[in-house]
C-alpha positions as CSV (number, residue, x, y, z in Angstrom):
1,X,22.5,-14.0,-2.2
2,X,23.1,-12.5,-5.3
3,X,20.1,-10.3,-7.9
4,X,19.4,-12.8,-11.0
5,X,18.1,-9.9,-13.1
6,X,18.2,-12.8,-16.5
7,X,14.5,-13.9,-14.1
8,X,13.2,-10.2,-14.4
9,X,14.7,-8.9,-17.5
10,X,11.4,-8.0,-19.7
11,X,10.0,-6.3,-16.6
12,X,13.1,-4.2,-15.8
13,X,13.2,-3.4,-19.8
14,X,9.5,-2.1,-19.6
15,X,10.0,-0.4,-16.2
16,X,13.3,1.6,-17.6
17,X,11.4,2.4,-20.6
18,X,8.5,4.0,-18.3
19,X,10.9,6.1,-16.8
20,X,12.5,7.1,-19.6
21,X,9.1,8.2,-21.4
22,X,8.0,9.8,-18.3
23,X,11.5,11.8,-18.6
24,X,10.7,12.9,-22.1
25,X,7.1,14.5,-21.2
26,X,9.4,16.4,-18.8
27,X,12.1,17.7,-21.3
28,X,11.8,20.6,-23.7
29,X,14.6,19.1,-26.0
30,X,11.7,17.4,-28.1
31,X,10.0,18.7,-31.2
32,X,7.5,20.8,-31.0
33,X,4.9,19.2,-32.7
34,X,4.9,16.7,-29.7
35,X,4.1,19.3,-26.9
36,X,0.9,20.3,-25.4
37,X,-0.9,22.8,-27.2
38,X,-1.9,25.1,-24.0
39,X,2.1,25.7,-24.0
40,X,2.0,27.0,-27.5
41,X,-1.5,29.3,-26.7
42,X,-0.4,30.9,-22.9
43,X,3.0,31.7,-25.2
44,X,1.1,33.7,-27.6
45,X,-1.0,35.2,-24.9
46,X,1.7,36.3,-22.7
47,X,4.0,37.7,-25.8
48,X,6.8,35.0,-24.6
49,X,8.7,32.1,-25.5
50,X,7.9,29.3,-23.1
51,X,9.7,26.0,-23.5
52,X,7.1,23.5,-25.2
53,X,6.8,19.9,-23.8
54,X,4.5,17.0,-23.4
55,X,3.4,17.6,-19.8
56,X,1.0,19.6,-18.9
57,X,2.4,19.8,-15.5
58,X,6.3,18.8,-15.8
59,X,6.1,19.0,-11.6
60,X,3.8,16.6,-10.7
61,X,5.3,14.3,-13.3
62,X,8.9,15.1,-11.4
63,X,6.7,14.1,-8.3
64,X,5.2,10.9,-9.9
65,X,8.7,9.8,-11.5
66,X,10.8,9.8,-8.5
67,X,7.6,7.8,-6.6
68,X,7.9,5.4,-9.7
69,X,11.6,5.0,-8.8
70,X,10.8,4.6,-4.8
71,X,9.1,1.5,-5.9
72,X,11.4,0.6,-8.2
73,X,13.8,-0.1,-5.5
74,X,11.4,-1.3,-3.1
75,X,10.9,-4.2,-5.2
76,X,14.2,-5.1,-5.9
77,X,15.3,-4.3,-2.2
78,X,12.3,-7.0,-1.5
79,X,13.9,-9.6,-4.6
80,X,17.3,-9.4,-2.9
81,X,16.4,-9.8,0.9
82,X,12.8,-12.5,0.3
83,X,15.2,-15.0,-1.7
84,X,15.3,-17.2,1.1
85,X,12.0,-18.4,2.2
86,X,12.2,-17.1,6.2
87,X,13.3,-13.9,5.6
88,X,10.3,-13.5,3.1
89,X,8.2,-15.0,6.2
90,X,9.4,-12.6,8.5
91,X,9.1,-9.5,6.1
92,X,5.4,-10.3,6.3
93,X,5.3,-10.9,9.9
94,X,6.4,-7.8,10.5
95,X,4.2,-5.7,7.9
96,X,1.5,-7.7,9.8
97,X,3.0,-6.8,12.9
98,X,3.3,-3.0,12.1
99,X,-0.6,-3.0,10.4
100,X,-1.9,-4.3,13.6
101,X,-0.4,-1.6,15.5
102,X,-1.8,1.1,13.1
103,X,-5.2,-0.2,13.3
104,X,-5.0,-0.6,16.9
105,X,-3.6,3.0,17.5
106,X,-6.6,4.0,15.0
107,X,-9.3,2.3,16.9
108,X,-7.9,4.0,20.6
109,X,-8.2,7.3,19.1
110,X,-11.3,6.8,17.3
111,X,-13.4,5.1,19.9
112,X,-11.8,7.6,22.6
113,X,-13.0,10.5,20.6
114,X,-9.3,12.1,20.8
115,X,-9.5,13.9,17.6
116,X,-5.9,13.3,17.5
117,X,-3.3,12.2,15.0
118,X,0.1,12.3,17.8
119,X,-0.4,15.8,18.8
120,X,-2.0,17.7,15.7
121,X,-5.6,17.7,15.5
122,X,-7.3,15.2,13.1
123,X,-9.1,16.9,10.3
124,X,-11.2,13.8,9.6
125,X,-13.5,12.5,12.5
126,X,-16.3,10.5,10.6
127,X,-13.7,7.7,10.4
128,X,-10.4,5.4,11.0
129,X,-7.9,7.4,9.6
130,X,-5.1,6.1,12.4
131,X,-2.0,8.2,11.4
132,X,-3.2,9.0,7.8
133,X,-5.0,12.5,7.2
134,X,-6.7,10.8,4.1
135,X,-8.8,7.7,5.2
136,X,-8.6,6.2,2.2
137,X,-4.7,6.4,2.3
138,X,-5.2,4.4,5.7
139,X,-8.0,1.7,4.5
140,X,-5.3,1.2,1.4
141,X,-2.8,0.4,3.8
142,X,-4.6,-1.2,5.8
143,X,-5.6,-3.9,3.1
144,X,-2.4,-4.6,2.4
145,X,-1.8,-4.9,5.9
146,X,-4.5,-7.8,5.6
147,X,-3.1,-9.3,2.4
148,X,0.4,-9.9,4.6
149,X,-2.1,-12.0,6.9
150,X,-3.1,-14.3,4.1
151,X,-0.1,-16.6,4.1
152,X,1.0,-16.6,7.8
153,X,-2.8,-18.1,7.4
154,X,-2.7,-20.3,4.7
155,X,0.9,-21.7,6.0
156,X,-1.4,-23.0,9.5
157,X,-4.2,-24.3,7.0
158,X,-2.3,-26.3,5.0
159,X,-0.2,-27.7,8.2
160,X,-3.5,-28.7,9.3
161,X,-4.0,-30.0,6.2
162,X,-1.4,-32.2,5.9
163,X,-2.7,-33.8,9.5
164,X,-5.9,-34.4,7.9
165,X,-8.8,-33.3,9.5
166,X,-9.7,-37.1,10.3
167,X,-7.5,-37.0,13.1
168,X,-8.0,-35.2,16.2
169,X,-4.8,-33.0,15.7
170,X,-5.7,-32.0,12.5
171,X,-9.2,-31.0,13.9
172,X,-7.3,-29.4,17.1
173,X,-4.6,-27.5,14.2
174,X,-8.0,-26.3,12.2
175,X,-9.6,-25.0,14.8
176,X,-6.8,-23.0,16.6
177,X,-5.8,-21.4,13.4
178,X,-9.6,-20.2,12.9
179,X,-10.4,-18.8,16.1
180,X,-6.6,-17.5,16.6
181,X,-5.7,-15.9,13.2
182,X,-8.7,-15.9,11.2
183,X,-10.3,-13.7,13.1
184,X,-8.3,-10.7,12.6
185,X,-8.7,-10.7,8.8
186,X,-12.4,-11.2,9.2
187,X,-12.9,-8.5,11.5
188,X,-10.6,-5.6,9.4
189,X,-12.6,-6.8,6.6
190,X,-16.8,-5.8,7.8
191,X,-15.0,-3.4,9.6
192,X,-14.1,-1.0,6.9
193,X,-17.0,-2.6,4.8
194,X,-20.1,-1.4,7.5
195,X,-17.8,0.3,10.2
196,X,-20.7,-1.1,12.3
197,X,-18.5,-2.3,15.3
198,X,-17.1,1.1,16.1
199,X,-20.2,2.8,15.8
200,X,-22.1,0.3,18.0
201,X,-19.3,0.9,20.6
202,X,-19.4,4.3,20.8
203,X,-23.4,4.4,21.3
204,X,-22.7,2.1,24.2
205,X,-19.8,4.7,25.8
206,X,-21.9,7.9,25.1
């Protein structure tokens, strides 16, 4: 397998150029008309020269261009290994596989009333927040856990599909793939939307 970058070339252009601006706001080589005025009025205020440049706050930009970069090479890690069809199919197996586990490890602790995340105590009780401290971090990732259902999904759909639902196999294919896969997806979904189920469960254990 080999990277056709001619396929990506106007987004790789843009991306580099991203980084490359996001560089600048970082560097003090730039005029000085260009910087942020606080650094001009905290320099007269202290009595000191302070290097003047675009960003107000050159660590957090540090911070946000090397997570650029993560994702950066993500993706073309991603374009090089999904270039064949089954290893794309297995990628999101896996992420499937691996959100499952999250949510199920989320739902334990939650419904047990653990408090836990591993050993530390969990900050956030009020909800799912499986390993994540933040659980909006978690109900991110757990979307996209979701989104790596859809095709696994789709694929059984349109095998069913291409049975016709006239015949029995087709009906047989339609129906194992609802009850079997499309579940899962609708459960996560009114689960983070009401959080009903949890909620209902833990009346009944206390």
């Amino acid at each position: 397998m080999q990277l056709h970058f001619t396929r990506i070339k106007t987004p790789f252009v843009l991306f580099i150029s991203t980084l490359l601006w996001a560089f600048i706001q970082t560097s003090s080589f730039i005029p000085e008309s260009w910087g942020h005025p606080l650094w001009q009025i905290t320099a007269q205020a202290l009595g000191t020269e302070i290097p003047t440049k675009i960003s107000l706050s050159p660590e957090q930009t540090v911070t946000s261009l090397m997570r650029l970069i993560s994702y950066g090479l993500v993706f073309i890690l991603a374009m090089y290994y999904c270039q064949k069809s089954d290893n794309a199919k297995k990628l999101f197996n896996c992420f499937a596989v691996v959100g499952f586990v999250y949510a199920i490890y989320g739902l334990i602790i939650y419904l047990g009333d653990f408090n836990k995340i591993l050993w530390f105590d969990e900050p956030n009780k009020s909800a799912v927040s499986s390993t994540f401290i933040n659980r909006n971090s978690y109900a991110t990732y757990a979307g996209l856990s979701l989104l790596c259902i859809i095709p696994n999904i789709l694929r059984q759909f349109k095998s069913s599909a291409t049975y016709g639902l006239n015949s029995n196999y087709g009906k047989q294919l339609f129906i194992e793939t609802l009850i079997t896969r499309a579940w899962l997806p609708t459960l996560m979904f009114f689960y983070h939307r009401y959080r009903a189920i949890p909620n209902t469960f833990k009346r009944r254990i206390s």
